[in-house]
C-alpha positions in Angstrom: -8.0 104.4 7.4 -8.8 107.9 7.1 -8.1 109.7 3.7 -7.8 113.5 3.4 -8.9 114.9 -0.2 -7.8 118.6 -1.1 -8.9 120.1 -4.0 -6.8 122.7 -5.7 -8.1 124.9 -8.7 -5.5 126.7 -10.5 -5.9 129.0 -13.7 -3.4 130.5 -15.8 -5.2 133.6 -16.4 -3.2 135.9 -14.9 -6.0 138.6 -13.8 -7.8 136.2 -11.8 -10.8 133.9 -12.8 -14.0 135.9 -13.8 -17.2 134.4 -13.7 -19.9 134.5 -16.7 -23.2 136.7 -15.3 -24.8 133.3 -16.2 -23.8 131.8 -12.9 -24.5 134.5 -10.8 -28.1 134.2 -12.3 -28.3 130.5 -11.9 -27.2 131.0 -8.6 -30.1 133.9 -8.0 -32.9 131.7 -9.7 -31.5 128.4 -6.9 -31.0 131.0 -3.7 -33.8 133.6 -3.6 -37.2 133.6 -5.3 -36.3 135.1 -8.8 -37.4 133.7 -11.8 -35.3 133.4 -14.6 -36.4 136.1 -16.3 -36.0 138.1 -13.4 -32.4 136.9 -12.3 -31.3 137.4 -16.0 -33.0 141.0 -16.0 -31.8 141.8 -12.8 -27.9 140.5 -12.8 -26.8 140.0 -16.8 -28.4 143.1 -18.1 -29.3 145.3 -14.6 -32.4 146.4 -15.0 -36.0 145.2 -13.7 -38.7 143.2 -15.0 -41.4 145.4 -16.3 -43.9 145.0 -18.6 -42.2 147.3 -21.3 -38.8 145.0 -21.1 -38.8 141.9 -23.8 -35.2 140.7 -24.7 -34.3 142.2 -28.1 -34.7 139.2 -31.1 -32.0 138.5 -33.4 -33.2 139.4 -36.9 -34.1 137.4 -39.2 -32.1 138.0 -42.6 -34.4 136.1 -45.2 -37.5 137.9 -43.5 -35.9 141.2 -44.0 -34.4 140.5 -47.6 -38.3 139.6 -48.4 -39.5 143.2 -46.4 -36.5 144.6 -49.0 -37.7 143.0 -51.7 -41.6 143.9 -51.4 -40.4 147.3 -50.7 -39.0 147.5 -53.8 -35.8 146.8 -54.4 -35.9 143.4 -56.8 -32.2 143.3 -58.0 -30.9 139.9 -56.6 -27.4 141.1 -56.9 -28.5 144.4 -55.3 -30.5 142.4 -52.1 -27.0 140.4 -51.6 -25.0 143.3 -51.4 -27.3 145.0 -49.2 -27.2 141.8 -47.0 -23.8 140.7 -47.4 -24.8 137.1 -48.9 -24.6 135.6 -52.5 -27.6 135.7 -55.2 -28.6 131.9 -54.1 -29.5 132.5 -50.7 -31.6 136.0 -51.6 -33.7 133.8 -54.8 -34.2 130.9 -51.7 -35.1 133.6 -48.9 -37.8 134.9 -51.8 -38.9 131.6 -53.0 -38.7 130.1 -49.3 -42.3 131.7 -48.7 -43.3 132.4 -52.5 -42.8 135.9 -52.5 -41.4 134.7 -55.9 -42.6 131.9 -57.5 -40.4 129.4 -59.4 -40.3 129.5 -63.0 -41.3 126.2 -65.0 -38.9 127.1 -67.4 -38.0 123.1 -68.0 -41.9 122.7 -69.2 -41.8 125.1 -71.8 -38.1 124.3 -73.0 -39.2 120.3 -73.3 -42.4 121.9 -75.6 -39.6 123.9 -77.4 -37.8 120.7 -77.9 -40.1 119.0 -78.8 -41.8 121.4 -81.6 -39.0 123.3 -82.4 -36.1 121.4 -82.0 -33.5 123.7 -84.5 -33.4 126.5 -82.0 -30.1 127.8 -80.9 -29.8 128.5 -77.2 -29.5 132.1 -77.1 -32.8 131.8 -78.9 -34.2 129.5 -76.4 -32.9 132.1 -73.6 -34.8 135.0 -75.1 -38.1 133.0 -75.4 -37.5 131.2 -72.1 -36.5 134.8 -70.7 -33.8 133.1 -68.9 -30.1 133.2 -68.6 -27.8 130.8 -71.4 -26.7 128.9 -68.3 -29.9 128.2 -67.1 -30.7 127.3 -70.9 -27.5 124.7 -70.9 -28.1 122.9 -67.5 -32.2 122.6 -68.7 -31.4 121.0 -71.9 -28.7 118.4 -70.6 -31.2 117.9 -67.9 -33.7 117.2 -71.3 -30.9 114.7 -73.1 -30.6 112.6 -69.9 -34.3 112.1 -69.7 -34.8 111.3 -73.3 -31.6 108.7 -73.5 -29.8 111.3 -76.3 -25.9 111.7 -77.3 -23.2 111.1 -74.2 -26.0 112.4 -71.5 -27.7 109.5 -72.2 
């Protein structure tokens, strides 16, 4: 018994089927003697291996918020504008690689606690030379790790 198998392809694109570069490049590198580099030179982007040619990189947005930043502009809010990102990821592109370095601000607010306990939190903000919700989120961090009041 003899069976017959067709194959059919059908698409419902009605300009035809259009093939990625990719394949003809694949099918260069498998054919001929091209190497990759040369098939994708030579059929994606048309032009010819020479030393001078090097596929463009895609930039790196945390590198160039840190060139930004040693270049002189420090303004987080500034930097994420400038970038189109939030204020987060521009303090963890600088901190990433210590271009800025962490404040211990919840050191020196447990010695605050701890000697000068009376202190309101605007006043701990100005000696801290924080902001007052930095101030709140280190001292509830401080009640939880000393057992006080409902954070305990």
């Amino acid at each position: 018994m003899k069976f017959k198998v067709l194959r059919v392809w059908g698409s419902y694109n009605p300009a035809g089927i259009t093939f990625n570069p990719g394949y003809y490049a694949l099918a260069a590198c498998l054919l001929s003697d091209m190497s990759v580099e040369e098939a994708i030179a030579k059929i994606i982007l048309g032009k010819d291996v020479s030393e001078e040619f090097k596929p463009q990189r895609k930039t790196n947005k945390r590198a160039e918020i840190r060139k930004a930043y040693l270049r002189g502009v420090t303004d987080y809010q500034e930097l994420a504008d400038m970038f189109h990102t939030d204020k987060r990821y521009v303090w963890l592109a600088l901190t990433d690689k210590g271009i800025v370095k962490k404040k211990d601000y919840f050191f020196r607010l447990s010695d605050l606690m701890e000697h000068e306990p009376q202190l309101s939190q605007k006043e701990i903000a100005g000696r801290l030379g924080c902001g007052l919700s930095t101030v709140s989120r280190l001292i509830r961090e401080w009640y939880k790790q000393h057992g006080i009041g409902y954070f305990g």
